[in-house]
C-alpha positions in Angstrom: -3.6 -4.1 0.2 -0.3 -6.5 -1.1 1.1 -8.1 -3.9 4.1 -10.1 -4.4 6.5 -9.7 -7.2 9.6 -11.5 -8.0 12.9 -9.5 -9.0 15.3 -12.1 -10.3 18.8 -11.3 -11.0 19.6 -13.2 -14.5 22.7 -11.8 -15.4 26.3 -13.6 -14.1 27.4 -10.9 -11.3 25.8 -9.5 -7.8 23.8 -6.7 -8.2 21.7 -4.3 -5.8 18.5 -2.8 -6.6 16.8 -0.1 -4.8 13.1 0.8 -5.5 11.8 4.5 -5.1 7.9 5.0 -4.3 5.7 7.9 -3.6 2.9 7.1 -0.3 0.7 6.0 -0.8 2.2 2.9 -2.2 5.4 1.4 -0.8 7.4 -1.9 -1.8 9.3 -4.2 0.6 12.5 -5.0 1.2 13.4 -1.6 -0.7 16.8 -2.6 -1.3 18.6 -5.9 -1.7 21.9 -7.3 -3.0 21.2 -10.8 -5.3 24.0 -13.0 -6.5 24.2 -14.4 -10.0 20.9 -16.1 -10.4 19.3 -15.5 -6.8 15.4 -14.2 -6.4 14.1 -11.6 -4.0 10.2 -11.8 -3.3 9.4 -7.9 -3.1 5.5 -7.2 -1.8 3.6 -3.7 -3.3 1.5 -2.3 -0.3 -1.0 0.1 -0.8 -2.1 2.1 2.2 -4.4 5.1 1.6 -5.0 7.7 4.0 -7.9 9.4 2.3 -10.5 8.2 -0.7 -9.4 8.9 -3.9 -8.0 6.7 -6.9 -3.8 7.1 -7.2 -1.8 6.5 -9.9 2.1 6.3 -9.4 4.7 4.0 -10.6 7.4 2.5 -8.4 10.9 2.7 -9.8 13.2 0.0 -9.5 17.1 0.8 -10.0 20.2 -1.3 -10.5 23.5 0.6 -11.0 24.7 0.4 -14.9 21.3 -0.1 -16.2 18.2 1.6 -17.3 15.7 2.2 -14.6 12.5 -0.4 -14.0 9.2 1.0 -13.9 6.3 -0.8 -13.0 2.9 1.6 -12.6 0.9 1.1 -9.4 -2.9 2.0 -9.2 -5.3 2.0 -6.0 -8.6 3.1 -5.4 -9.6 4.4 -1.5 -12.3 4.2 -0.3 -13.3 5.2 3.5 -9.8 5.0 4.6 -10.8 5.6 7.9 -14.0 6.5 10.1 -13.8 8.9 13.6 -16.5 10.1 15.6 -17.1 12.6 18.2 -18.7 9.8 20.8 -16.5 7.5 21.8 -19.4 4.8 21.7 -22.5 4.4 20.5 -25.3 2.2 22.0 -27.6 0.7 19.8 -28.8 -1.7 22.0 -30.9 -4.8 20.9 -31.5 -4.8 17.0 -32.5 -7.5 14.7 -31.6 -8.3 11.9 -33.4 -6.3 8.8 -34.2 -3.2 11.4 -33.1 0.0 11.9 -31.9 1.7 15.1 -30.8 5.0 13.9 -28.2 7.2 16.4 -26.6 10.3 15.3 -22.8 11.6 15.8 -20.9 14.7 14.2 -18.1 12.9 12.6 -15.1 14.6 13.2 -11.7 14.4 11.2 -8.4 12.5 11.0 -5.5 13.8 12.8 -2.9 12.3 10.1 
């Protein structure tokens, strides 16, 4: 998942920001330098490896001033699927019917 967020520089001289995250939530570009009155687009991804709701906040810094925080939730939910058969044939199957098959699920290797 992404968002977009604008970081504007207001003030009257360059400045550089770098943003610290913790997975799994990431921002991008994670640094920058914007001149007097220049914009940076920055997009939020949120990339879950497992399902479970995650709560972090991603922390944007600019030399001489206080840090920026902006919180960042996500919810995951099957963040990935692997079974033991590499395919499964269900044949013809309308819709509305049921063709069950069965297969141990195994586990992610990340």
């Amino acid at each position: 998942m992404r968002c977009r967020v604008q970081v504007v520089n207001d003030g009257e001289l360059p400045l550089t920001f770098n943003w610290d995250t913790e997975d799994p939530f990431s921002v991008s570009p994670r640094s920058a330098t914007l001149e007097a009155g220049e914009s940076c687009p920055i997009t939020a991804m949120f990339f879950p490896r497992e399902g479970s709701v995650f709560v972090s906040s991603a922390v944007c810094r600019v030399d001489g001033l206080l840090p920026h925080e902006m919180r960042m939730t996500g919810v995951g939910k099957f963040a990935y699927l692997s079974a033991s058969n590499r395919e499964l044939e269900f044949g013809e199957v309308q819709t509305g019917d049921r063709a069950p098959r069965h297969s141990r699920c195994g586990t992610s290797p990340w």
